[in-house]
C-alpha positions as CSV (number, residue, x, y, z in Angstrom):
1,X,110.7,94.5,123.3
2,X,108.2,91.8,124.5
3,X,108.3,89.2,121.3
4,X,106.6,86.5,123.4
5,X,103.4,89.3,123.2
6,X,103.4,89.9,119.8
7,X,99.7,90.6,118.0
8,X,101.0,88.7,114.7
9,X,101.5,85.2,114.1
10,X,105.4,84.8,113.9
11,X,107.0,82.4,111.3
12,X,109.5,82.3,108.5
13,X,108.1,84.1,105.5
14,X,109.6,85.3,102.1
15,X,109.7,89.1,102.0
16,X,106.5,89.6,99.5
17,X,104.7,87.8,102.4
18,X,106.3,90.0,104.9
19,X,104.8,93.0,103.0
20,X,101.6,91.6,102.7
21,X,101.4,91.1,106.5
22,X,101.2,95.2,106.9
23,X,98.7,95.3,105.4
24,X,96.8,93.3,108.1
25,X,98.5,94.9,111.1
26,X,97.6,98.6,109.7
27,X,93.9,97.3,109.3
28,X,93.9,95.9,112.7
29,X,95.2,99.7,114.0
30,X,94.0,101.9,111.0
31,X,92.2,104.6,113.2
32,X,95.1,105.9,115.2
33,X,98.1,105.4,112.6
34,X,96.3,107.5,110.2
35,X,94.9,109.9,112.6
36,X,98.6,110.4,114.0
37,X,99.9,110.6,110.2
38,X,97.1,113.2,109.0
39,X,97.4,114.8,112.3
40,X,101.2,116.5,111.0
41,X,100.3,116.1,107.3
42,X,97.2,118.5,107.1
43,X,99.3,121.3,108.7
44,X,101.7,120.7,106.0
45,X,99.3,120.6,103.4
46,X,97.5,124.1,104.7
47,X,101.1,125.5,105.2
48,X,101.7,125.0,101.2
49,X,98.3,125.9,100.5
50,X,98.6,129.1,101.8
51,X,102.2,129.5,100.2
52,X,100.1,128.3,96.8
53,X,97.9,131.2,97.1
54,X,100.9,133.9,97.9
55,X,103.0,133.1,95.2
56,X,100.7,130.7,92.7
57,X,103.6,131.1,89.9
58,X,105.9,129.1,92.8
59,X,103.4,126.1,93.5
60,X,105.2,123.3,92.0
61,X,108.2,124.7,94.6
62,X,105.6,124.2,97.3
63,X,104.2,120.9,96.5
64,X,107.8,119.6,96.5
65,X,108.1,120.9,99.8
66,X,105.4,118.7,101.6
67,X,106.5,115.9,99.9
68,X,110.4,116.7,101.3
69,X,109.7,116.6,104.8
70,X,106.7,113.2,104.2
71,X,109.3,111.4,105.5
72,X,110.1,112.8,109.2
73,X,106.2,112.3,109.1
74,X,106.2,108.6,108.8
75,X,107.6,108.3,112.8
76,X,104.4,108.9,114.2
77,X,102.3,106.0,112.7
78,X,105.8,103.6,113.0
79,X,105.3,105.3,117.0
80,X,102.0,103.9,116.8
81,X,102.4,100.3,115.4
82,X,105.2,99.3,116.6
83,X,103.8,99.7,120.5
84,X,100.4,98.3,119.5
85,X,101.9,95.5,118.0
86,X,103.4,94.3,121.3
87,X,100.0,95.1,123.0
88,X,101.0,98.6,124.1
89,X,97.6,100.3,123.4
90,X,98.3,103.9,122.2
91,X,96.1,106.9,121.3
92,X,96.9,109.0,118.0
93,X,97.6,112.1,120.7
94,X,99.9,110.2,122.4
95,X,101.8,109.5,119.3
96,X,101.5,112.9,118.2
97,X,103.2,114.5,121.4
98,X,105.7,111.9,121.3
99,X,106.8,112.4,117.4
100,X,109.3,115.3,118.4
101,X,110.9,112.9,120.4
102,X,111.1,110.1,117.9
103,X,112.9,112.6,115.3
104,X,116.2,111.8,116.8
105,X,118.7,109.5,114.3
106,X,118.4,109.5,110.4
107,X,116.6,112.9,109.9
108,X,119.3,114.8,108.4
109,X,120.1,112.0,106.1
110,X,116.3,111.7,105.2
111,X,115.8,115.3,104.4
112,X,119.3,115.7,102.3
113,X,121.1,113.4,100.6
114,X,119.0,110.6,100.9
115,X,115.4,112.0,100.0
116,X,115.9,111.1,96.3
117,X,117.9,107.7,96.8
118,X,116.8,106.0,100.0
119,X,113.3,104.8,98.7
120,X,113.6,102.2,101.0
121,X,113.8,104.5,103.7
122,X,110.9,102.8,105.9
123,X,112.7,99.9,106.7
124,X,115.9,102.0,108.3
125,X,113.3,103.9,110.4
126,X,113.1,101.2,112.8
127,X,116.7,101.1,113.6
128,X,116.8,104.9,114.2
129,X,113.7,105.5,115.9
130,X,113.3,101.9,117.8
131,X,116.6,100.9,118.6
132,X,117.8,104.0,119.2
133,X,121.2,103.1,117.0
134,X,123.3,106.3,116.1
135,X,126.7,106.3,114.1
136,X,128.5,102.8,113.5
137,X,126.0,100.9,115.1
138,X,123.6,102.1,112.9
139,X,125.6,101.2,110.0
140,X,126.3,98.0,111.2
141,X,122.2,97.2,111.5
142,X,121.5,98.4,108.7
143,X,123.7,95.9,106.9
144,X,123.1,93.2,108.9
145,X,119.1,93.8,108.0
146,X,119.6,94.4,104.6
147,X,121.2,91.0,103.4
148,X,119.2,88.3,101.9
149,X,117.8,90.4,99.5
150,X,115.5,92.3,102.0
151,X,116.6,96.0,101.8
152,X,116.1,95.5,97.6
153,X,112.5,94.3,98.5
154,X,112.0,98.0,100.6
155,X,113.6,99.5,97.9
156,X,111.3,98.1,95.2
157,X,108.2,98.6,97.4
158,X,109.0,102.3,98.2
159,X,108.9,102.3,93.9
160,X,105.4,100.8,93.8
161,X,104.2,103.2,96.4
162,X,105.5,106.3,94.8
163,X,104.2,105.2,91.4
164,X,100.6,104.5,92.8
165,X,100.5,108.2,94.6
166,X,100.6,109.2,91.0
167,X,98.0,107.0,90.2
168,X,95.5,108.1,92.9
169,X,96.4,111.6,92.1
170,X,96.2,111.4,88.4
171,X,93.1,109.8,89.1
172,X,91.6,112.6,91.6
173,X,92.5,114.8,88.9
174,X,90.6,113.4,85.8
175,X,87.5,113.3,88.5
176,X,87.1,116.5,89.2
177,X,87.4,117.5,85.5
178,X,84.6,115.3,84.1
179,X,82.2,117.5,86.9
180,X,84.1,120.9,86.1
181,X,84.2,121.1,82.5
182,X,81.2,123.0,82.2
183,X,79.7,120.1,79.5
184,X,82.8,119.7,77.2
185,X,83.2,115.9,76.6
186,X,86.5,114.7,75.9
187,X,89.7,114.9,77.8
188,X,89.0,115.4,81.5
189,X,92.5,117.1,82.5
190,X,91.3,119.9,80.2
191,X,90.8,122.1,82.9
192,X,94.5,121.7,84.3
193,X,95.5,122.7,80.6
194,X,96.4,126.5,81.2
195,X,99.1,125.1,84.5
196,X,101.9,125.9,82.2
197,X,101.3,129.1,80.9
198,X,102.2,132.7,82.3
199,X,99.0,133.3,84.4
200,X,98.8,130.9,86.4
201,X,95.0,129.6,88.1
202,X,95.3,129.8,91.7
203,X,92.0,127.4,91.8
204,X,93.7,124.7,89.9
205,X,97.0,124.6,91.3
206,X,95.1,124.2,94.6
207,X,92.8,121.2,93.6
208,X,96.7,119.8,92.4
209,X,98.0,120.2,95.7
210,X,94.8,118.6,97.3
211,X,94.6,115.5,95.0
212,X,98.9,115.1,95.7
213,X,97.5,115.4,99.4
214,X,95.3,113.1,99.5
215,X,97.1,110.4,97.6
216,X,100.3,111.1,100.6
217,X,97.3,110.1,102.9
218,X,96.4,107.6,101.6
219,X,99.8,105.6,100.8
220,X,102.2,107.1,103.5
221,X,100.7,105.0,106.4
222,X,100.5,101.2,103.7
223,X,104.2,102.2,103.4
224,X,105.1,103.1,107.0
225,X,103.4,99.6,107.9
226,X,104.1,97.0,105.3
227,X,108.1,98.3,105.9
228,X,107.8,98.1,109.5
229,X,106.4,94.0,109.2
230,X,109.6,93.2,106.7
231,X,111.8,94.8,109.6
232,X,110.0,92.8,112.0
233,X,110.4,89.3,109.5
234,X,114.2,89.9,109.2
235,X,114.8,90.4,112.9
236,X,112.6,87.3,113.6
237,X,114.6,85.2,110.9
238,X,117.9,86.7,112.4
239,X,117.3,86.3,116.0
240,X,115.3,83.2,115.7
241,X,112.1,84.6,117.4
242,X,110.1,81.9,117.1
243,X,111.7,79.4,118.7
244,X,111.9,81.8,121.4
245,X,108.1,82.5,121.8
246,X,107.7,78.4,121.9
247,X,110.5,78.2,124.7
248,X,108.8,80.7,126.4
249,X,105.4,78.7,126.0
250,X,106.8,75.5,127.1
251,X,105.6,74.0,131.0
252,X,107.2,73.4,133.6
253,X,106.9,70.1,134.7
254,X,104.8,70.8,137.9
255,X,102.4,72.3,135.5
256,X,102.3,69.0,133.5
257,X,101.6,67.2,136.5
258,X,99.0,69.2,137.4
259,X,97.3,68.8,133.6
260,X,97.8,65.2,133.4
261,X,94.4,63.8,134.4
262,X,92.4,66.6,131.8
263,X,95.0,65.3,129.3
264,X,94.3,61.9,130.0
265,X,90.5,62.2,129.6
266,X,90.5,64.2,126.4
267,X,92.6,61.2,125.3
268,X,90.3,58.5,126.1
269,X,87.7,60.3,124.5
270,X,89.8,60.8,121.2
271,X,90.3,57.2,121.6
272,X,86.3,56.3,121.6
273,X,85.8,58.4,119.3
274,X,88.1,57.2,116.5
275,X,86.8,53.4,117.6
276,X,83.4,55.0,116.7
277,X,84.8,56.4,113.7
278,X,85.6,52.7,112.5
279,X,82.2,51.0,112.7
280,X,81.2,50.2,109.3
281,X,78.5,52.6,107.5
282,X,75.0,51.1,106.5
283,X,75.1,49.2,103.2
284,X,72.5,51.8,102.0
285,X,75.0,55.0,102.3
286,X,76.8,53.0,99.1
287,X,73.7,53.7,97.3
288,X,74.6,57.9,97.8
289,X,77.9,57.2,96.1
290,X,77.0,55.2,93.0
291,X,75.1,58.2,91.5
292,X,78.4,60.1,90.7
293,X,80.1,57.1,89.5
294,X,77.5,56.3,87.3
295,X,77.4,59.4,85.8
296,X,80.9,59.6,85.4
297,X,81.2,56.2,84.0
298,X,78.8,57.6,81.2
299,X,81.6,60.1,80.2
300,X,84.3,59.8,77.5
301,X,87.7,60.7,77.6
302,X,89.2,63.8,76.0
303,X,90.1,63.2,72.0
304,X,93.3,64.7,72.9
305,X,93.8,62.6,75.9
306,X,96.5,59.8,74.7
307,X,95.7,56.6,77.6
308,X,99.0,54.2,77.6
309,X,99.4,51.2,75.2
310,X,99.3,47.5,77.3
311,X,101.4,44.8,75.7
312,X,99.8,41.1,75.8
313,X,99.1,39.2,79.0
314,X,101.8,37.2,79.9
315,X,100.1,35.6,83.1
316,X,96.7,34.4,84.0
317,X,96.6,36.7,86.8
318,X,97.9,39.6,85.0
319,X,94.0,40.0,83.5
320,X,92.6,40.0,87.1
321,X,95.5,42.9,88.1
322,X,93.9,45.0,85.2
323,X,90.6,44.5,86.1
324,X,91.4,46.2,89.4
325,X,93.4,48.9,88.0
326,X,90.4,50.0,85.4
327,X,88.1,49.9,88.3
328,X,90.6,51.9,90.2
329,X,91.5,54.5,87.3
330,X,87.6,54.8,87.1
331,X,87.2,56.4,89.9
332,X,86.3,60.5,88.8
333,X,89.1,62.1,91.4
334,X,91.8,60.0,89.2
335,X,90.5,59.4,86.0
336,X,92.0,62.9,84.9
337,X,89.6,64.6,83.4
338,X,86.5,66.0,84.9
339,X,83.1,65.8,83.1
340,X,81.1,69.7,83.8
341,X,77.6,70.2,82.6
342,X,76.9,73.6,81.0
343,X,74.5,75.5,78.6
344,X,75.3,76.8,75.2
345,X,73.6,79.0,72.5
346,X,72.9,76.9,69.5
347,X,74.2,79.9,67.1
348,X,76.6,82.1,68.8
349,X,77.4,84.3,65.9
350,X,74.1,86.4,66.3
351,X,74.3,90.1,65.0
352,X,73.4,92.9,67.0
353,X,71.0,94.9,65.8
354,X,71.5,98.6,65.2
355,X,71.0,101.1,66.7
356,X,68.3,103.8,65.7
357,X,69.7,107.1,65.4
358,X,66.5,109.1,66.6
359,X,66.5,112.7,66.0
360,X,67.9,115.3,68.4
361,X,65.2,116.6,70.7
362,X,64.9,120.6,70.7
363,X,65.0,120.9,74.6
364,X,67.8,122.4,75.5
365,X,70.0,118.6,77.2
366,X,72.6,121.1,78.6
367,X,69.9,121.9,81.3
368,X,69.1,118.2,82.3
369,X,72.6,117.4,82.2
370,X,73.6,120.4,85.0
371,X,70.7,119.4,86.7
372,X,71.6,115.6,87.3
373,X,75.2,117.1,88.1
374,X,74.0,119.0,91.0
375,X,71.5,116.5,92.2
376,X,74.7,113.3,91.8
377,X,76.7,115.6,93.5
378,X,75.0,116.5,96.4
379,X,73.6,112.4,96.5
380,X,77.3,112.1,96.9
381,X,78.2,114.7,99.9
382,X,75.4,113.6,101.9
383,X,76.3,109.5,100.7
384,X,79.9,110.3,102.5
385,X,78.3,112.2,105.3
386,X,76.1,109.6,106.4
387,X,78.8,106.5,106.1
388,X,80.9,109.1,108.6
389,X,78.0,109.5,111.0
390,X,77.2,106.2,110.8
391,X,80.0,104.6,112.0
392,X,81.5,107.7,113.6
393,X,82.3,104.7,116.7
394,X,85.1,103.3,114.9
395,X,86.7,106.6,115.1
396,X,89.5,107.1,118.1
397,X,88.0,108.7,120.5
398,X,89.3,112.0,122.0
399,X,89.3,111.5,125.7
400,X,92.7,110.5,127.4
401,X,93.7,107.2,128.4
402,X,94.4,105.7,131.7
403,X,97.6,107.0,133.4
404,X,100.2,103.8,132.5
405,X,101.2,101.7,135.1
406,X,105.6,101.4,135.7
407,X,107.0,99.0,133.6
408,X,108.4,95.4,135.2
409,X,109.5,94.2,132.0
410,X,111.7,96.3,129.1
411,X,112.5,94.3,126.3
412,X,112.5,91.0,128.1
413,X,115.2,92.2,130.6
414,X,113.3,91.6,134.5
415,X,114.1,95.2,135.9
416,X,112.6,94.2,139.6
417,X,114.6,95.1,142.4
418,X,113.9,91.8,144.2
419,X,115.6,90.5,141.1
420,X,118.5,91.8,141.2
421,X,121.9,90.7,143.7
422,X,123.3,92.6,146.6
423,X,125.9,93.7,144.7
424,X,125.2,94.8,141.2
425,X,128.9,95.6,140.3
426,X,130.5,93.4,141.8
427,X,128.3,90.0,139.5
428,X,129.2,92.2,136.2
429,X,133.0,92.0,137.2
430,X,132.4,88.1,137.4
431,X,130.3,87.6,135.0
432,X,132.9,89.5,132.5
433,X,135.6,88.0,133.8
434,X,134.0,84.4,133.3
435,X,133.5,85.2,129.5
436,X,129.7,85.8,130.0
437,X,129.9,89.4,128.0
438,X,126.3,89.4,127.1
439,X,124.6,88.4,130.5
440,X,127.1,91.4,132.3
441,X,126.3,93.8,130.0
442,X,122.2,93.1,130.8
443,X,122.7,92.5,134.1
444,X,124.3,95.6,134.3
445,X,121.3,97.6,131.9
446,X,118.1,96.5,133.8
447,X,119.7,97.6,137.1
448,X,120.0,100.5,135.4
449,X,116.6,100.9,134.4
450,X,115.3,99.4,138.1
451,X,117.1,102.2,140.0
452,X,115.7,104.8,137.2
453,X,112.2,103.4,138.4
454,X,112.5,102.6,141.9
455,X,114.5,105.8,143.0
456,X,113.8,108.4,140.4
457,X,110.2,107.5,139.3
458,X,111.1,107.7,135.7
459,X,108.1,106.6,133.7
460,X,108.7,103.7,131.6
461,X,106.1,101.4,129.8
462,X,106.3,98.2,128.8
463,X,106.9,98.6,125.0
464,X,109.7,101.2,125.4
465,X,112.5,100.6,123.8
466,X,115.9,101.3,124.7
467,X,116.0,104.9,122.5
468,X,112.3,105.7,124.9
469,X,114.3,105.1,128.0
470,X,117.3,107.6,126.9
471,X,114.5,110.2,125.9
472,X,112.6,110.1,128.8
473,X,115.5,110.3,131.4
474,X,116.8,113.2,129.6
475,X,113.3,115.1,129.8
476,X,113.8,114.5,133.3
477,X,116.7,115.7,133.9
478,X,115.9,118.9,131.7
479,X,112.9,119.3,134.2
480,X,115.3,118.8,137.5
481,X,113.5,115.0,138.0
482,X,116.9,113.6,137.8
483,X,120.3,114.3,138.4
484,X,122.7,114.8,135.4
485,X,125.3,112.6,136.8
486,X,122.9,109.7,136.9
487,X,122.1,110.9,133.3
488,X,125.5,109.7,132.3
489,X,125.5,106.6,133.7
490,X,122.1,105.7,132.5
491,X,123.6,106.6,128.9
492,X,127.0,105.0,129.1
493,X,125.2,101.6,130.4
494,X,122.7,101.8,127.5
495,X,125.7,102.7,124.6
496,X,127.5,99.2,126.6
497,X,123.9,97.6,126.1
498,X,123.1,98.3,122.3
499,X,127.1,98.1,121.1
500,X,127.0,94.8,122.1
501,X,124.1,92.9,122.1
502,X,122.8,94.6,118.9
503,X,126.1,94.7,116.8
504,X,128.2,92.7,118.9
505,X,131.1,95.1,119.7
506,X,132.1,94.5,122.9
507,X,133.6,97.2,125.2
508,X,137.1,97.2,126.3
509,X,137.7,96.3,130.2
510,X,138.4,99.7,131.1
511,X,134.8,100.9,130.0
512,X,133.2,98.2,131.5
513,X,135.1,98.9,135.1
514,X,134.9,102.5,134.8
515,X,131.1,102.5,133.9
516,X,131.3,100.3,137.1
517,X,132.6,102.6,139.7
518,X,130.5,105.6,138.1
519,X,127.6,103.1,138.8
520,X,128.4,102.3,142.0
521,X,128.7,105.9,142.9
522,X,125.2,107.1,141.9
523,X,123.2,104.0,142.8
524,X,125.2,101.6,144.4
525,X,127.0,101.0,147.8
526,X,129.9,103.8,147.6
527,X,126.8,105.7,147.1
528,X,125.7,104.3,150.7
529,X,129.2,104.8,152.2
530,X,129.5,108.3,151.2
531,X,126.3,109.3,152.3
């Protein structure tokens, strides 16, 4: 990943902040995450809609099983933020062909065991689905993220979440009773009274399934988001991004040179204007300042407000040093206290007057009543209707985007081939055998990756991560596009990659040799001397 092009502003924050900060980056990118999220959801929802109607005695069976699978749903807005967040522009189509892809890692753990205990489940997604950890590695991330109290901070959100779905749905309930209780004032859930008995209402058990729907709508993609910026915080605070992005923005010295005459103008300008800033103002101006002094002078201190005790003068100049103080504690921003102007009632214990009970008209108010029902409720159908039309251009458009051009750059490793040495192999032997275990392992990734490009056309993009790399070089090698013993190698140099620089366990010599020689035998020279 590309940090130094990151959309948010990067610094250490506390993990209530971190939260918060989703909250921004999903209403910067609202129209494609939840178009990608309702895009799988509503399918889901008309899938136990029409199980509802089949077997109505069955639907609380069938609105636990949309909420089950929610989270296998949450990939496709995390697909969507975490590219646009490295400026990556993606489409909500995009993201929705690419979510069988992304299911790969932590989906039978989220649909078994751990759907009723992992309610901090959105801030593991990103090591699955990003990172593209499996097994022990995994394991090892998601311990290494979780310390400092940040996995309990997912945990609590995911609480808060699930307790305001209830909220909204609750709340979508008791609306739709006040209009459908044909005139019967008093409780609104009323109509949802006869749910428990033995004839079920198929019309109410779907308007339960569409309010639990549409508070998952609503909530799913503030979770997906606010868990994916506390992932991003931790990784920052444990990998030091910030510093990074400043390295990365420092000059090079040429580039100083070149700036140094702009640099030295803006500074003699600062310079005249700070000897501007000094000239004395006109004696008048005082004359703007003594109105507030004044008027504070007029006003008393507090009868609460105990000032210090002064003993007796014990110096002739000791009188002139409280002189100054007084004049100094006068002033109204350290006097404090604070004198506010205001209007009050003279008598604030007026009655009110009581009502007149007038006597009940005979026309018939259950008529007017229906009537201003109809007439709010249409008001509010075509209220909604013409806020959609009217700023249908926020919307994501449906046409495709540009074809993507071949990635340069993945995850800040150069993949050029002018920047890579004669001999691929033969630098990672030296490099591992100088100690440098990191830069061999990279080195020996991104010629991976070049060669994928350069030689088999495999389409990468800038934000893919190394789990997008292993997907798309297996689709094409399942359409023929690549050959499966470059597959291997490609998947053994990406395992060497992540054991190591993600969860530092570094591979044995023999790997790294014999990943080597396999490398050297589908892309390097004993490829060259065979042929």
């Amino acid at each position: 990943m590309q940090i130094d092009k990151l959309q948010i502003e990067l610094r250490p924050r506390t993990n209530a902040q971190a939260l918060d900060l989703g909250f921004s980056l999903l209403h910067s990118h609202a129209g494609a995450a939840y178009m990608a999220f309702l895009a799988l959801w509503l399918p889901v929802v008309a899938l136990c809609a029409a199980l509802t109607v089949w077997r109505p005695d069955l639907s609380w069976a069938w609105l636990i099983l949309g909420w089950w699978f929610k989270p296998l749903l949450e990939r496709a807005p995390l697909y969507v933020l975490s590219r646009q967040v490295f400026g990556t522009a993606v489409t909500w189509q995009e993201a929705v062909r690419a979510w069988p892809g992304q299911l790969g890692g932590g989906w039978f753990r989220l649909i078994t065991w751990g759907r009723l205990t992992c309610a901090g489940r959105g801030f593991w997604q990103p090591v699955w689905q990003l990172e593209g950890a499996r097994g022990a590695v995994a394991s090892a991330r998601r311990s290494a993220l979780g310390k400092n109290r940040t996995a309990s901070a997912a945990v609590w959100f995911g609480v808060v979440c699930a307790h305001l779905e209830v909220v909204l749905q609750l709340g979508a309930l008791g609306f739709i009773g006040i209009f459908a209780a044909d005139g019967k004032i008093g409780n609104p859930f009323s109509l949802f009274a006869n749910m428990t008995g033995d004839t079920p209402d198929v019309f109410t058990e779907l308007l339960t399934l569409g309010a639990f729907a549409l508070s998952v709508a609503l909530i799913a993609p503030v979770y997906t988001a606010c868990c994916f910026t506390l992932y991003l915080n931790r990784r920052a605070s444990m990998e030091a991004w910030d510093l990074e992005i400043k390295l990365r923005q420092i000059k090079r010295p040429q580039a100083l040179r070149a700036r140094a005459a702009p640099v030295a103008a803006l500074l003699a300008g600062a310079g005249m204007l700070l000897a501007l800033a000094s000239v004395p103002a006109p004696v008048r101006a005082a004359a703007g300042t003594a109105a507030p002094a004044a008027a504070h002078a007029k006003c008393k201190p507090p009868k609460g407000m105990n000032l210090p005790e002064r003993g007796p003068l014990q110096a002739p100049e000791q009188a002139h040093i409280r002189q100054q103080l007084d004049q100094l504690y006068a002033e109204p921003d350290l006097s404090g206290y604070e004198c506010v102007e205001s209007w009050e009632f003279k008598n604030r214990n007026i009655k009110e007057k009581k009502k007149e009970v007038r006597p009940r008209s005979s026309f018939d108010m259950n008529l007017i009543a229906s009537i201003f029902k109809v007439l709010f409720i249409a008001f509010a159908i075509g209220l909604v209707a013409w806020v959609l039309y009217r700023y249908r251009h926020h919307f994501p458009s449906f046409e495709r985007a540009a074809k993507a051009r071949l990635a340069t750059e993945i995850g800040g490793l150069n993949i050029r081939a002018e920047s890579l040495p004669p001999d691929v192999t033969a630098q990672v032997r030296a490099l591992w055998s100088r100690g440098e275990q990191r830069a061999a392992l990279a080195l020996l990734y991104r010629a991976t990756l070049s060669r994928l490009v350069s030689e088999d056309a495999l389409a990468l993009r800038q934000g893919n991560t190394e789990g997008d790399c292993l997907r798309l070089a297996r689709q094409a090698a399942q359409r023929q596009q690549l050959a499966p013993a470059r597959l291997e190698v490609a998947i053994s140099a990406t395992s060497l990659w992540l054991g190591g620089a993600y969860a530092a366990r570094w591979p044995a010599d023999d790997a790294l040799l014999a990943c080597c020689a396999a490398w050297d035998a589908q892309f390097g020279a004993a490829r060259e001397t065979a042929a």
